[in-house]
C-alpha positions as a Python dict, from the first residue, in 0.01 Angstrom:
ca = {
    (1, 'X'): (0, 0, 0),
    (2, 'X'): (-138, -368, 74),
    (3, 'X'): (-514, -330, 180),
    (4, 'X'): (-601, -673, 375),
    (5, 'X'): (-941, -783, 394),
    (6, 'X'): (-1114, -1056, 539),
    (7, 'X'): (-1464, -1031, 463),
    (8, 'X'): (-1760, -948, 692),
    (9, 'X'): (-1897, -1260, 841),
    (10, 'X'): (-1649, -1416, 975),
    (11, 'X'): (-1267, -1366, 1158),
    (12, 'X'): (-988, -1484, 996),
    (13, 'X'): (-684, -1432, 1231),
    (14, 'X'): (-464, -1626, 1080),
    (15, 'X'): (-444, -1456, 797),
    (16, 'X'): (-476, -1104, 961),
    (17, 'X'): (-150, -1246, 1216),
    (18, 'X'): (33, -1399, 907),
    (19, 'X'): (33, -1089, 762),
    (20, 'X'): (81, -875, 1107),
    (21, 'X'): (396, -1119, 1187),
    (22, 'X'): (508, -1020, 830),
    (23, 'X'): (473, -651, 908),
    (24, 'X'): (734, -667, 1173),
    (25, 'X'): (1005, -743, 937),
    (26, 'X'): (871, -491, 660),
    (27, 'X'): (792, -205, 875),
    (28, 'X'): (801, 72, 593),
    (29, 'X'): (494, -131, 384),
    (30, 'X'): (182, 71, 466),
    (31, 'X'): (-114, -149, 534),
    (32, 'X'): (-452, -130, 629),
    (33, 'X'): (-665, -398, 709),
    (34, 'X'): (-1021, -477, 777),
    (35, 'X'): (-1054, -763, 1037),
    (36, 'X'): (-1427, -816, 1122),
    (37, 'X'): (-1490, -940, 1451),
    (38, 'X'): (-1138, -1082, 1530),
    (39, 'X'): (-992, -1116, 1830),
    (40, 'X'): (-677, -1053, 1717),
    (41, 'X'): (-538, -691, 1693),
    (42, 'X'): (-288, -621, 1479),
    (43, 'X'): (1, -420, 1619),
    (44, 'X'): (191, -360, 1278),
    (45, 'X'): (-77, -211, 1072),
    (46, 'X'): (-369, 33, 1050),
    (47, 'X'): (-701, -127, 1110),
    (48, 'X'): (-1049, -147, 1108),
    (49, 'X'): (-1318, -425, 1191),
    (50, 'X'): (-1564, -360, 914),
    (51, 'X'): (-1566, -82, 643),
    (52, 'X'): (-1867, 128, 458),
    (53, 'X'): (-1928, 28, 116),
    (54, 'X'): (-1694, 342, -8),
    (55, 'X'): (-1443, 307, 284),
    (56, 'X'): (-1396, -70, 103),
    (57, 'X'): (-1350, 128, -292),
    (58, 'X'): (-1135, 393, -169),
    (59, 'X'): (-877, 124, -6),
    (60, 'X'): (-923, -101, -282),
    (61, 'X'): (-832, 204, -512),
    (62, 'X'): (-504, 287, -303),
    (63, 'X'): (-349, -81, -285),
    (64, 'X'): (-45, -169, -475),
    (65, 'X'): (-181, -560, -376),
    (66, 'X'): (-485, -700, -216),
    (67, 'X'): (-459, -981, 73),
    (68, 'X'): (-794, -1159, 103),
    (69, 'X'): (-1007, -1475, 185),
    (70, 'X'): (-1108, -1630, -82),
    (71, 'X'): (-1496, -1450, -41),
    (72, 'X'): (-1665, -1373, -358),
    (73, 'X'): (-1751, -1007, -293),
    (74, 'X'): (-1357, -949, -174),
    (75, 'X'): (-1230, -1099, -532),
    (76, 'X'): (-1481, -941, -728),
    (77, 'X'): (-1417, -580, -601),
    (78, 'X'): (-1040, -631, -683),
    (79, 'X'): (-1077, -819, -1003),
    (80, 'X'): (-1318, -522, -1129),
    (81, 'X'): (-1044, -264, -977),
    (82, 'X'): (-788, -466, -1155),
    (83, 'X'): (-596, -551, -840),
    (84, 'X'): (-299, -760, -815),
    (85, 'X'): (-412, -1004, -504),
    (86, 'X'): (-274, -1251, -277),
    (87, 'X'): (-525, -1511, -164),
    (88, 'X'): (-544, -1804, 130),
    (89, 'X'): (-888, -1984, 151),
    (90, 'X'): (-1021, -2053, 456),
    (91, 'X'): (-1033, -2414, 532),
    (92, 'X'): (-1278, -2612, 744),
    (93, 'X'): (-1044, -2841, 882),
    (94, 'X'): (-850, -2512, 1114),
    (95, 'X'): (-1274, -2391, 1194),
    (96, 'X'): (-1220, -2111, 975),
    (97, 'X'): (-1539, -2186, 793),
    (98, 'X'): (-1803, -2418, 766),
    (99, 'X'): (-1717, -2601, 497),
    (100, 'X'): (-1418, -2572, 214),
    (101, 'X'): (-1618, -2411, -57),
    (102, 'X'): (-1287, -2100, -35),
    (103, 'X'): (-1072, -2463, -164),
    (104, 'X'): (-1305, -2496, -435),
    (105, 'X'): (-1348, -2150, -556),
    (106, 'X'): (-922, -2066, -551),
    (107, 'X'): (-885, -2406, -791),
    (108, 'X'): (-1004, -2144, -1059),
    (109, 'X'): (-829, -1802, -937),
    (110, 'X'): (-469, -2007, -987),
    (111, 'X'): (-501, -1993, -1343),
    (112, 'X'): (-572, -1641, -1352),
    (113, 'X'): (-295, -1413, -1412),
    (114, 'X'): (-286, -1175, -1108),
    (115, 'X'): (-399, -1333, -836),
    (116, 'X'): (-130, -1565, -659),
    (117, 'X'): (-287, -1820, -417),
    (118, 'X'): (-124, -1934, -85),
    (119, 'X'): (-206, -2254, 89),
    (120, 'X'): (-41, -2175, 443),
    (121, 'X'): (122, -1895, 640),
    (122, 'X'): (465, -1966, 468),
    (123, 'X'): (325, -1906, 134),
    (124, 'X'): (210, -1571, 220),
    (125, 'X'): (494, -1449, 366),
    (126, 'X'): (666, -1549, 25),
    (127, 'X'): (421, -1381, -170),
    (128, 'X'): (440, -1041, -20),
    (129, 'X'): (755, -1066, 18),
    (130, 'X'): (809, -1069, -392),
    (131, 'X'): (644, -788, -479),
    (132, 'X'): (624, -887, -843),
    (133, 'X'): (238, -871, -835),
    (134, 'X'): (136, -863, -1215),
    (135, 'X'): (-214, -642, -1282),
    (136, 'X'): (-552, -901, -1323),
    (137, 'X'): (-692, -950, -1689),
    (138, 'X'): (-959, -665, -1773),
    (139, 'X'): (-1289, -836, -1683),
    (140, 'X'): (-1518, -953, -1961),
    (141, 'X'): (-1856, -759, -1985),
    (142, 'X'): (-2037, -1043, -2046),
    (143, 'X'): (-2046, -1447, -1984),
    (144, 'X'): (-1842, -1630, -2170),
    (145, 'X'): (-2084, -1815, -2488),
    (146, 'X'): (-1957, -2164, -2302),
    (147, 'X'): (-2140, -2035, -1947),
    (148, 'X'): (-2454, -1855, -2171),
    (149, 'X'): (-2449, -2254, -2404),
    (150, 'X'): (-2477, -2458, -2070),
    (151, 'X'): (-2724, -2231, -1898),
    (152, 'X'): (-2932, -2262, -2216),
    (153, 'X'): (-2922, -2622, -2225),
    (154, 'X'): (-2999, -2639, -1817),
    (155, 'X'): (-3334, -2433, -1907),
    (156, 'X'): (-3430, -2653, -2232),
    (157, 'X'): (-3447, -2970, -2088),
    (158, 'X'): (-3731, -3131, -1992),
}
């Protein structure tokens, strides 16, 4: 199952139509996605515009592969669930989002095995369409001593 989320403050229908669009060809994937406040409906795909708290875990649980934004909350709940995901950032410049701090934040998720980033519509469409999602790294427990050694020194100074 892919579980598509796009977050809760904003809509993100270009992702949730990418992915719709995609559907139409690949009819037998089951998919449930939660949309927000889009406009868009998807006509390919189960959906919801926001989820409870457990509604979120339980579809998390289920997927095979997670399509999200590039929101915190979204990529921590799959990296903790060990998730395969696909991800496309919002970008400012298409008034998906204030500003491009998705851009900065997927620069470090496309070193990390299990999470494939897209830049565009295309891109997604390849990526689902591979299905060789590889499982996320188990997440450490703790920060790593580089993070703890520069928070340290940020404290210390005068």
């Amino acid at each position: 199952m892919i579980f598509l989320t796009v977050g809760t403050q904003l809509p993100f229908d270009r992702l949730v139509a990418t992915v719709d669009a995609w559907l139409e060809s690949h009819a037998t994937t089951r998919t449930f996605a939660q949309i927000g406040e889009s406009p868009y409906r998807p006509n390919h795909m189960e959906w919801a515009n926001f989820l409870t708290a457990t509604q979120f875990r339980e579809h998390v649980s289920a997927a095979n592969v997670i399509v999200s934004h590039a929101g915190i909350g979204s990529l921590l709940m799959s990296l903790m669930a060990r998730k395969p995901m696909i991800v496309m950032p919002r970008q400012a410049a298409l008034n998906e989002i204030r500003n491009d701090h998705q851009l900065a934040t997927v620069k470090w998720l496309r070193e990390l095995p299990g999470i494939t980033v897209v830049d565009d519509e295309d891109g997604l469409a390849t990526a689902l369409s591979r299905r060789d999602w590889q499982q996320p790294d188990e997440m450490p427990r703790t920060a790593s001593p580089k993070l703890l050694a520069a928070v340290r020194d940020f404290i210390e100074r005068d």
